[in-house]
N, C-alpha and C positions, 0 to 999 in steps of 0.2 A: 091777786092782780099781777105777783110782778110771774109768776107763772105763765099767765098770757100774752103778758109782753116779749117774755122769751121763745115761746110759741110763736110768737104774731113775726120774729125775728127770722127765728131759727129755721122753722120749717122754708119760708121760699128762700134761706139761703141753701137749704139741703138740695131744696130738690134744682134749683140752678144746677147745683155743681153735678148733681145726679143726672140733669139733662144735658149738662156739657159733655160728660162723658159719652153720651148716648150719641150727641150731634158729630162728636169726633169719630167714635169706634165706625159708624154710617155712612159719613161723609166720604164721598166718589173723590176727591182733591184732598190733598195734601194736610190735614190740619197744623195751622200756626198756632204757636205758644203763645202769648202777648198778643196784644193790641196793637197794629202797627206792622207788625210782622207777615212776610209771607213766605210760605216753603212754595215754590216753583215744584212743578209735577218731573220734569228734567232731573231736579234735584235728588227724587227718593230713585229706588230700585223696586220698594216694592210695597206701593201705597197701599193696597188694604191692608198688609199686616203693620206698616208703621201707622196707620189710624187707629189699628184696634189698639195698639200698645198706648198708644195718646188717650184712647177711651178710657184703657183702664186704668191709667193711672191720674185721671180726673174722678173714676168712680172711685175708685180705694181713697183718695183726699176726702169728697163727697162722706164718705163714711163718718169723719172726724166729726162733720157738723149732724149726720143722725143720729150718732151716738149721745153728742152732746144734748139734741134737744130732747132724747128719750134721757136722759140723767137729770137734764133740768127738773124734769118733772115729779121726780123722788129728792133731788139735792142739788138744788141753786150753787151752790158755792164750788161743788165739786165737777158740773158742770163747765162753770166761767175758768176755773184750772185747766180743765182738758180742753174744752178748745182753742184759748191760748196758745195752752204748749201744742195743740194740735196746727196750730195755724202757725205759731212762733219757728216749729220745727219744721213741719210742712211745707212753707213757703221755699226754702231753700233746697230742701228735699227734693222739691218737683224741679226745680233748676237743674240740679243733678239730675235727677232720671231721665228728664227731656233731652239732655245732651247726650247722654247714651243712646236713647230710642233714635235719635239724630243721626249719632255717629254710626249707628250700626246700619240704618238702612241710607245712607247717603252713598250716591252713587261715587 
């Protein structure tokens, strides 16, 4: 049972972050980090490659939570560790790499 509760978690949180990535790397405008935020098209230099760098660093996060529900599935406990730290360390992570991807294509 708590196998499936992890599943029934895990997976549509995966595949969000999987499709976030997907909607950023695609997307014709500017993708914004946050909720609330908007990058202006004025702003970049050179919007499909600052969208793909935004995709892929929504997919490689995405990872954290595949990995974790494919370990849920052999070890519960080792699983709740790594996405944790996955998400503990990650969170800030992607702060940092967003302002690079930022600063580098900001006109």
């Amino acid at each position: 049972m708590e196998r499936l509760v992890w599943l029934i978690i895990m997976i549509p949180l995966s595949i969000f972050f999987t499709c976030l990535g997907v909607f950023a790397w695609r997307r014709k405008k500017p993708m914004w980090f946050y909720s609330g935020s908007e990058v202006k098209e004025e702003e970049i230099s050179d919007i499909p490659a600052y969208n793909r760098a935004n995709g892929i660093m929504w997919l490689a996060f995405s990872g954290v939570f595949w990995i974790s529900t494919v370990l849920g599935i052999f070890k519960q406990s080792t699983a709740g560790v790594f996405v944790a730290a996955g998400v503990l360390g990650g969170i800030p992570l992607l702060v940092i790499i967003y302002s690079r991807i930022y600063k580098k294509y900001k006109k």
